[in-house]
N, C-alpha and C positions, 0 to 999 in steps of 0.2 A: 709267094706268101706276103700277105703287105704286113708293115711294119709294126712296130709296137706302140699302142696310145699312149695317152697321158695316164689312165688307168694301170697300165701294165707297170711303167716307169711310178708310178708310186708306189706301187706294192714295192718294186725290186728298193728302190729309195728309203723304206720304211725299215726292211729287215737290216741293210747295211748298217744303216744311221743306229738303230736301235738294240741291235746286235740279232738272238737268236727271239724269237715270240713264242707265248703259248698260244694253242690253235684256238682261243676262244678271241682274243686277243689280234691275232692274225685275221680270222672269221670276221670279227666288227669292221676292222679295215676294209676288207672285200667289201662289206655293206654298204657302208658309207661313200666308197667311191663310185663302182658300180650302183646303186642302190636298187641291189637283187641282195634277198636274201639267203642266208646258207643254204637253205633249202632244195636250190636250183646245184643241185652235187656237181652237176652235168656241167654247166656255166663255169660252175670254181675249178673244175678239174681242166675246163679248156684254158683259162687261161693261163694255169699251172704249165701245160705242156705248150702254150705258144712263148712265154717266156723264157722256160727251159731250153727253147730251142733257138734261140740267141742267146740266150746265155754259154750256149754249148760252142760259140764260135770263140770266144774268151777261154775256156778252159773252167768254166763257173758252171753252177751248178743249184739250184734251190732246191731241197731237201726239206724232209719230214724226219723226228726221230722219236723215240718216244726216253725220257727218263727214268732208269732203271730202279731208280730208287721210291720213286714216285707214280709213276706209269704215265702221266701227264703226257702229251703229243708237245713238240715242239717246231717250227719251220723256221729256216734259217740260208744263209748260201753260203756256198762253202765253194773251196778251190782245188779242185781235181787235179794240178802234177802237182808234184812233190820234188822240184828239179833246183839248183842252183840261185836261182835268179828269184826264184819266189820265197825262197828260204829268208831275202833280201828284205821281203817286203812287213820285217815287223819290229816293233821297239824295243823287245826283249834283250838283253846281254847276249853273248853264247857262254857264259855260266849260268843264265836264270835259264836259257832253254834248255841246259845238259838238267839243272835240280827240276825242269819241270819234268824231263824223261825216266830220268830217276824213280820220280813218285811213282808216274803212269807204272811202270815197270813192277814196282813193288806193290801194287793195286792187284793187277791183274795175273801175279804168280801168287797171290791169297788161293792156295789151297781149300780153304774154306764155302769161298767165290762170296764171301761179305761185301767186299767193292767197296772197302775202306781200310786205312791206315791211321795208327793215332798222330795228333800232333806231333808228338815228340820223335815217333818211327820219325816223320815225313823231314822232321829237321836236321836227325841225323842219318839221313842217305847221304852214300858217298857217290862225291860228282867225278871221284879220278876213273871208276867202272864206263864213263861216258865217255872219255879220250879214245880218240879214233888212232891212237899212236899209243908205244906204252910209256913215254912224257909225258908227264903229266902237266900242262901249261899251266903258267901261272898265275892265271887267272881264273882255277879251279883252286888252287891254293889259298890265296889270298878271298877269297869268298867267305866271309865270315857269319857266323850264326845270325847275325842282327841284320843282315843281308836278305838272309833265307827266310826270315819272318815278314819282313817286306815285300820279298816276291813272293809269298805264300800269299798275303796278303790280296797283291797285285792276281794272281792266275785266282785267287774267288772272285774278286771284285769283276773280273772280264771273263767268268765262266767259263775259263779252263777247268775249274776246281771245282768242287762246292764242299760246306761244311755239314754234313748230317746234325738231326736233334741230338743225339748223342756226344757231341761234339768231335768227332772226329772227320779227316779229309776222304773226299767221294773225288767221283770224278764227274766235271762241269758235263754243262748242253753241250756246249763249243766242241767239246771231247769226244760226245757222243756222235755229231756229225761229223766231226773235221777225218776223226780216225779209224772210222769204217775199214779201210781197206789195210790201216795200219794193222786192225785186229785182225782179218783174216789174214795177212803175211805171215804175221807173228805166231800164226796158231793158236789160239787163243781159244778154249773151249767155246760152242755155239748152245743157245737152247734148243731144244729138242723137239720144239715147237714151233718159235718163230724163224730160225735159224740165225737167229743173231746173237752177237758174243754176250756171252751171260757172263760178264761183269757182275752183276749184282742177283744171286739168283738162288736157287732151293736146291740141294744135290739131293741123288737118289738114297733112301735108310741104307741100301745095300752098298759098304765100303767097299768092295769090288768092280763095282759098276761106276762107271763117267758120265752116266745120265745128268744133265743139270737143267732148270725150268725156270724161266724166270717167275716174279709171284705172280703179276696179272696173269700170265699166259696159262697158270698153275688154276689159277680160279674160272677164267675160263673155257679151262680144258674141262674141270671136273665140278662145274656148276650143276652140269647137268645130272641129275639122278642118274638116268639109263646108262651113262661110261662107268666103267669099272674103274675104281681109282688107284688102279696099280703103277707100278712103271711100267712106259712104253718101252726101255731098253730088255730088263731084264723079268718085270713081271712080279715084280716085289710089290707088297701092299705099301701104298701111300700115303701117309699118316698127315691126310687132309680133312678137314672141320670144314665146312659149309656153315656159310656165317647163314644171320637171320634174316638173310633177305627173300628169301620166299614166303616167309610167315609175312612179312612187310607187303612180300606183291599180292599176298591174299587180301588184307587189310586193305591194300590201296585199289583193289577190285571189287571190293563191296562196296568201298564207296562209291567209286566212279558208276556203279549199278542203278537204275530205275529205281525210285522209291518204291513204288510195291513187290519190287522183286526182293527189296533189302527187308522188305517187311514178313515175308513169304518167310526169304533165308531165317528171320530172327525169330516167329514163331517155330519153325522146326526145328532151332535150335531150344529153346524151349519146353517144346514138347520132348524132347531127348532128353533133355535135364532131368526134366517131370519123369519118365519111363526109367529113367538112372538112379535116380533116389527113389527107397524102399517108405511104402506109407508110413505116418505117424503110427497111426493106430488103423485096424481093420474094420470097414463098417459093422461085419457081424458082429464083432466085442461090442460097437455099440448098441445095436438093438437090443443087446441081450442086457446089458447095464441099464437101459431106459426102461424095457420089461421088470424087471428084478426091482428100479427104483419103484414102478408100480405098483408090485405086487406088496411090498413093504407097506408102503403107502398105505391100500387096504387093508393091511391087518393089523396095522398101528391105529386106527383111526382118527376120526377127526380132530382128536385132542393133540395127537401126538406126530405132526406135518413134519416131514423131513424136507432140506432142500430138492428141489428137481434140479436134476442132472442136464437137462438140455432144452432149447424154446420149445420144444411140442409137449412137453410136461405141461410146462407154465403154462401155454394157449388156453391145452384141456383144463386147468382147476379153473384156470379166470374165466372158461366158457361154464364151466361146473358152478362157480361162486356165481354168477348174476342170474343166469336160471334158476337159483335157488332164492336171492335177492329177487326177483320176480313173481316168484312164489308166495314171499313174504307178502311182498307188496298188495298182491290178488289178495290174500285173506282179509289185510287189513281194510282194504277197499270193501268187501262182502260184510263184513262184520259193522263196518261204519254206515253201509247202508239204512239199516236201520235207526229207530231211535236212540237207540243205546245199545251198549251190552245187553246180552240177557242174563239169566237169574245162572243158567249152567256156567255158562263162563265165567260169574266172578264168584261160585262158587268154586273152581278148578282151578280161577288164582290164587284164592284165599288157602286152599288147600296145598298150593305148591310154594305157597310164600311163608307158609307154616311147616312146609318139607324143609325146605333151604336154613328157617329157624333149626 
């Protein structure tokens, strides 16, 4: 197997120096030195396994984990024995390591599986439970509160710990990778999906039952419509909500759609609307109102004009009024032909100009 590039030795250099990375974070890396994008799975995963496999001659190890509280992926390297001499190799007290065991301990016996402790729980754990003798030394004694906030302090700051929104103590990255096999010795319930320790996770409705889910693995158990959302242990209905994100993949599939295809979807949507809402009014009611204003019309006569009800009222009187204005017009034209009036006609004015007297 030839040996490892410069390439490989940066990544391994990157996660040491940097501590634990999130995969996006990590991902740029690869990019940048390689310059292959994520893309190439096939490439990131080789060189995963050609590193891991010198790393495996040291007792090390480069790891994936994901954060329970977050779901977030993280990569990191971690050191696989657990023996005397490695125990050597950290800056810690053996008081701040017994109150960091302490926490871990009072985290993961949460009945609950919240995967948190309040501050004040986490400051008063007692460190004498961690004495491998029943002496208690005295330098679990002498360990004083203003102590334990410092190293509280310290295990956030280097990702043993973390502090949730809520403001209480979680447990870090660092935790999540380093003590994999701590949880499985320890017993430590598993999820029922991933099969890793569900530190932070959903238990089953049924207080009978030990089923526990972590949330991601919770959403993408039961994203799916077609799974029944019960539990997998006992078969109890599981009182999971499906957020909004299929109405969101509907939304973000029209768009990404053809313009005439969106134009298609948007009249049918349309026409459904239209077929869903009941008419204003029926057109027979109006024929019969536009009839009716007619027939009024005629027997009120000309003196006595009601509004019309609709444009084809209006059309017919304005085509009615100029026809008749033409009418006019033709007489006056026939009558002015001549030299004058005649005698009949300005006796038929004088006659109706003495009616009107």
């Amino acid at each position: 197997m030839p040996p490892l590039c410069w390439r490989h030795h940066t990544l391994i250099q990157a996660l040491l120096s940097r501590g634990p990375l999130k995969e996006k974070e990590f991902q740029s890396i690869f990019s940048d030195v390689t310059g292959k994008s994520v893309d190439h799975r096939q490439l990131f995963n080789e060189y995963l396994r050609k590193i891991n496999m010198e790393l495996s001659y040291v007792q090390f190890e480069l790891r994936a984990c994901r954060n329970q509280y977050d779901g977030g992926v993280y990569y990191g390297v971690i050191n696989n024995v657990a023996d005397e001499q490695s125990k050597l190799g950290t800056r810690y007290t053996v008081p701040q390591i017994a109150f960091y065991k302490g926490i871990i301990e009072a985290i993961v016996q949460d009945a609950t599986a919240q995967g948190t402790i309040s501050n004040i729980a986490a400051l008063n754990v007692r460190l004498e439970n961690q004495g491998a003798s029943t002496q208690v030394p005295t330098a679990f004694r002498n360990f004083s509160m203003s102590q334990k906030e410092k190293s509280l302090q310290e295990f956030v700051q280097d990702q043993w710990l973390c502090t949730t929104p809520d403001g209480k103590i979680g447990l870090g990255v660092r935790s999540f990778l380093d003590l994999r096999s701590w949880f499985h010795n320890n017993e430590v319930p598993t999820c029922d999906v991933c099969n890793e320790a569900g530190i932070k996770a959903d238990l089953c409705p049924n207080e009978s039952c030990t089923v526990r889910i972590h949330d991601y693995c919770l959403k993408a158990k039961f994203s799916q419509s077609r799974i029944d959302k019960v539990c997998p242990g006992c078969g109890t209905q599981w009182p999971f909500m499906v957020a909004k994100a299929e109405a969101v993949e509907e939304e973000d599939a029209d768009v990404h759609q053809p313009p005439l295809v969106r134009k298609r979807l948007r009249s049918s949507r349309i026409v459904e609307e239209d077929e869903s809402q009941p008419p204003s009014e029926p057109l027979g009611r109006r024929n019969l109102r536009s009839s009716r204003d007619g027939q009024e019309d005629e027997s009120n006569g000309p003196s006595q004009v009601q509004p019309s009800s609709g444009p084809s009222n209006r059309r017919a009187r304005k085509i009615e009024d100029e026809e008749s204005i033409g009418q006019r017009r033709k007489k006056v034209q026939t009558s002015n032909d001549g030299s004058g009036p005649s005698q009949e006609t300005r006796r038929s004015t004088r006659t109706s100009s003495r009616l009107h007297r």
